[in-house]
Steps between C-alpha positions, in 0.01 A plus 500: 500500500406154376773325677363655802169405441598124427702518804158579716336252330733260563527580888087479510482152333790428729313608791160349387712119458639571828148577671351212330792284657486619790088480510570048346738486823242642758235284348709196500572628913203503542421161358788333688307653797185371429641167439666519806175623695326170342758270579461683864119441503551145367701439798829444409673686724297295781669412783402170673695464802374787716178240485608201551417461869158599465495236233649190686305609830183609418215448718234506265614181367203236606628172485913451599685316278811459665832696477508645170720765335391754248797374233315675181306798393301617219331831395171481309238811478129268605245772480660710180603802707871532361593418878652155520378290783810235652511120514732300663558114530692274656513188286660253775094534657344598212423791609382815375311788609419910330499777701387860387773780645404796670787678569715340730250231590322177321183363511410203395266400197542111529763203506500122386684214576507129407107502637414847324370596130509853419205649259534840331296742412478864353556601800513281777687167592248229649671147712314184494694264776512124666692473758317203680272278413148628559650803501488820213541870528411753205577863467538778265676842547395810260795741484453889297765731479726235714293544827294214580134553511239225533533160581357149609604232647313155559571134679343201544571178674318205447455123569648269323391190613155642440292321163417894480759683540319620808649906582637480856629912525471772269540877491520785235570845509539781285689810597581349852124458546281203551333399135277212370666239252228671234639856547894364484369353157370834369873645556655208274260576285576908472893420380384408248681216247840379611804606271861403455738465782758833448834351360766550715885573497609346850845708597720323795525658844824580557623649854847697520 
């Protein structure tokens, strides 16, 4: 009778170290699949070629800057929603530009080249740029939940020759609408303090 009952209790601890096992490997599943989802989410598994010829022909671009060819890309999350947004560069122009993705498509938040500085912000990118002489344009995209939202963009020419710096041309507008130099001001303003550029991990391009 005892060596039966030691024989149960044997099979139930047995049974209890199995189900324990067996409830460490589904855990351990399921962390390997949330690691996996993250990895996902951080973009890893991005794929940049399907994109590329929105990239290197895309009309929104303002200013052309020769033939250029999108050599580089990056992946950096700019307004903290665990969705990466993409850069790409092409270092021959010094060229670089970030695009949100929506699906199969791209839109872009902003580019610089040689002429170009990039500011960033919580969540927004702003461009200051010279590209003549008398000659600046100033913008800022706002981007939530990787859609862009509000934006502004500004340019003034001036004269040179002028002792004053006399303003020959000048326009502003915010959200595709005509705006005042004051109320293009008041948008700087609401982004708030600059902060770090995102570090990046540039990958090459590579076509098969």
């Amino acid at each position: 009778m005892k060596n039966f009952i030691n024989s149960n209790i044997i099979i139930v601890l047995a049974m209890a170290v199995m189900a324990t096992s067996c409830g460490q490997k589904k855990e351990q599943s399921a962390n390997n699949n949330n690691q996996v989802d993250s990895l996902m989410s951080a973009g890893e598994d991005f794929d940049i070629s399907k994109y590329l010829e929105q990239m290197e022909d895309n009309p929104e671009l303002r200013f052309g800057i020769g033939e250029y060819q999108v050599k580089e890309y990056a992946l950096a999350d700019i307004d903290g929603d665990n969705k990466n947004e993409v850069w790409v560069r092409d270092t021959t122009f010094h060229y670089e530009a970030i695009y949100v993705v929506d699906g199969d498509s791209v839109h872009l938040v902003a580019y610089a080249d040689g002429c170009t500085e990039l500011t960033f912000y919580k969540n927004a990118v702003a461009y200051n740029a010279y590209y003549t002489p008398g000659r600046s344009c100033q913008g800022a995209q706002m981007l939530k939940d990787s859609k862009l939202t509000e934006y502004y963009f500004s340019e003034v020419q001036w004269n040179i020759f002028s002792e004053e710096q006399e303003v020959t041309d000048e326009m502003y507008y915010i959200n595709n609408k005509s705006a005042t130099s004051e109320e293009c001001e008041k948008f700087v303003e609401q982004l708030g303090e600059p902060v770090e550029e995102p570090e990046l991990k540039w990958q090459p391009i590579t076509m098969g």
